[in-house]
Wavefront OBJ file of the C-alpha trace (Angstrom):
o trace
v 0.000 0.000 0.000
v 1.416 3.591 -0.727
v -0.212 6.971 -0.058
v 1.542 9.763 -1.718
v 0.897 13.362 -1.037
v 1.660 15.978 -2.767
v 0.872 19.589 -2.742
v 2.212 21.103 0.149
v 4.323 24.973 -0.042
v 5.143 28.135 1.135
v 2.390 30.321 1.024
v 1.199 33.480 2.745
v -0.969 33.690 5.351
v -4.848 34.116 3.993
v -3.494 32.368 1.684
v -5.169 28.856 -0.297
v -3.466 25.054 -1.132
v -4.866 21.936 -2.384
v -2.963 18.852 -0.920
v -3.527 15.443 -2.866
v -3.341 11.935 -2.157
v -2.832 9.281 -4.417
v -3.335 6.093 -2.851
v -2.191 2.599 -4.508
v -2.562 -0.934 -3.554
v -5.720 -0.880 -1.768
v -9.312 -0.873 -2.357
v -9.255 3.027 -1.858
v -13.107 3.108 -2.544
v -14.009 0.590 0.513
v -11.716 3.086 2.902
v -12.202 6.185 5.097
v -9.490 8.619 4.429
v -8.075 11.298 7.129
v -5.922 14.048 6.608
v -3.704 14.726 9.820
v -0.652 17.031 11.186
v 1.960 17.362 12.763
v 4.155 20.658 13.854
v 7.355 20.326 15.277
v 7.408 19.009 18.721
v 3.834 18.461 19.089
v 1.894 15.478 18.287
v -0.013 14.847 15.034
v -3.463 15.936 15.288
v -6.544 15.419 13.492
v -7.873 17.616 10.327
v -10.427 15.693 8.689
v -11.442 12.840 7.608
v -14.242 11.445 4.743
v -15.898 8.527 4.785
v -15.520 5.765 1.611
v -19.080 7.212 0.105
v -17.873 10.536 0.117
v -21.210 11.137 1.738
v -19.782 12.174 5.443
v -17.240 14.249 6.338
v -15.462 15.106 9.878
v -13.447 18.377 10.707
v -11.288 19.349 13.670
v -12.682 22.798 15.552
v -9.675 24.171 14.070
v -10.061 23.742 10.488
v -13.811 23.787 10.111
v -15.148 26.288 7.705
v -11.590 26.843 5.914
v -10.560 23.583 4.643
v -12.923 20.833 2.803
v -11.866 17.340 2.575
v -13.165 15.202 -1.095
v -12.287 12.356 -2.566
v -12.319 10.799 -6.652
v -12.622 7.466 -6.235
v -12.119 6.767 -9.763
v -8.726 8.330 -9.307
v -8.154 6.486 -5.978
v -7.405 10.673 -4.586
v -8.056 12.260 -1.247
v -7.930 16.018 -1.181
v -7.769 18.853 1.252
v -8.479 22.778 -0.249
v -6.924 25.137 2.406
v -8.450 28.303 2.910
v -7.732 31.354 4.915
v -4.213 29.967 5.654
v -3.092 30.837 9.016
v 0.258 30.700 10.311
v -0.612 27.890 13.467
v -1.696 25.308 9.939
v 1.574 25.124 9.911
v 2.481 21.514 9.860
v 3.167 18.557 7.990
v 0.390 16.865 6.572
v -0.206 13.197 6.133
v -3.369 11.260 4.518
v -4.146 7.781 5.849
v -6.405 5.215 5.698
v -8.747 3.671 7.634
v -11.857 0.653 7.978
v -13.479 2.787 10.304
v -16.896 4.668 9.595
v -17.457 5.916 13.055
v -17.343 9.899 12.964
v -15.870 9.473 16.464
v -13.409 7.029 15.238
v -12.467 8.438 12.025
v -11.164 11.662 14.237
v -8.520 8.927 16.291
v -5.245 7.911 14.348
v -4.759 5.037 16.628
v -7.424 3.456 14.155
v -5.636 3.973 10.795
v -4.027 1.466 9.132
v -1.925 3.341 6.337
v 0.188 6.331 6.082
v 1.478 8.400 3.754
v 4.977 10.155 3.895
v 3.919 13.595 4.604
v 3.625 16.771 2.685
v 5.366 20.281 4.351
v 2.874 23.074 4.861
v 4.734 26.526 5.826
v 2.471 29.581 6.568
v 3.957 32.892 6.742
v 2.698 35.301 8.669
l 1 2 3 4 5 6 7 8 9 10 11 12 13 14 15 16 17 18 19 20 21 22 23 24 25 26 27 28 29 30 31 32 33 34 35 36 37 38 39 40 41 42 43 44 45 46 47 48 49 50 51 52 53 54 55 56 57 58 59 60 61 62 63 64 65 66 67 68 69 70 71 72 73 74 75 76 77 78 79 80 81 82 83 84 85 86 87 88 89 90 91 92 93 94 95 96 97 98 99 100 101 102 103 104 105 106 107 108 109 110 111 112 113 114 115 116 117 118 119 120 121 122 123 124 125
């Protein structure tokens, strides 16, 4: 199984991105996918997180209202857009995967099976 993400930058704060993830070598369509992050010397956190319908979607307090999690199943992707960049998003972001359908669950990383490698996200201020 890989999960590669892609997308991450420099940008300015108020600023937008689009992170992607490309997963390969599992049934990406049967799978919750979660976005999380982690600054340095704290511990990775929940963003969000979208059930393998598409048809649910989870947000930390955080993020909600600036960044949307989708997926294309037909491209086996996971995205995040980034809105109204601030400079605390600053992080590195990893998708994963996950069974789980639980909105509760879906928030906890102890319950995902797959990771990808991680994608910087800088925010200047």
């Amino acid at each position: 199984v890989q999960l590669q993400a892609s997308g991450g930058g420099l940008v300015q704060a108020g600023g937008s991105l689009r992170l992607s993830c490309a997963a390969s070598g599992l049934a990406f369509s049967r799978y919750t996918m979660g976005w999380f992050r982690q600054a340095p010397g704290k511990e990775r956190e929940f963003v969000a997180a979208i059930i393998w319908t598409g048809g649910s979607t989870t947000y930390a307090d955080s993020v909600k209202g600036r960044f949307t999690i989708s997926r294309d199943n037909t491209k086996n992707t996971v995205y995040l857009q980034m809105n109204s960049l601030k400079p605390e998003d600053t992080a590195v972001y990893f998708c994963a995967g996950t069974s789980v359908i639980a909105a509760q669950s879906m928030r906890m990383k102890k319950y995902y099976n797959y990771w990808g490698q991680g994608t910087q996200v800088t925010v200047s201020s």
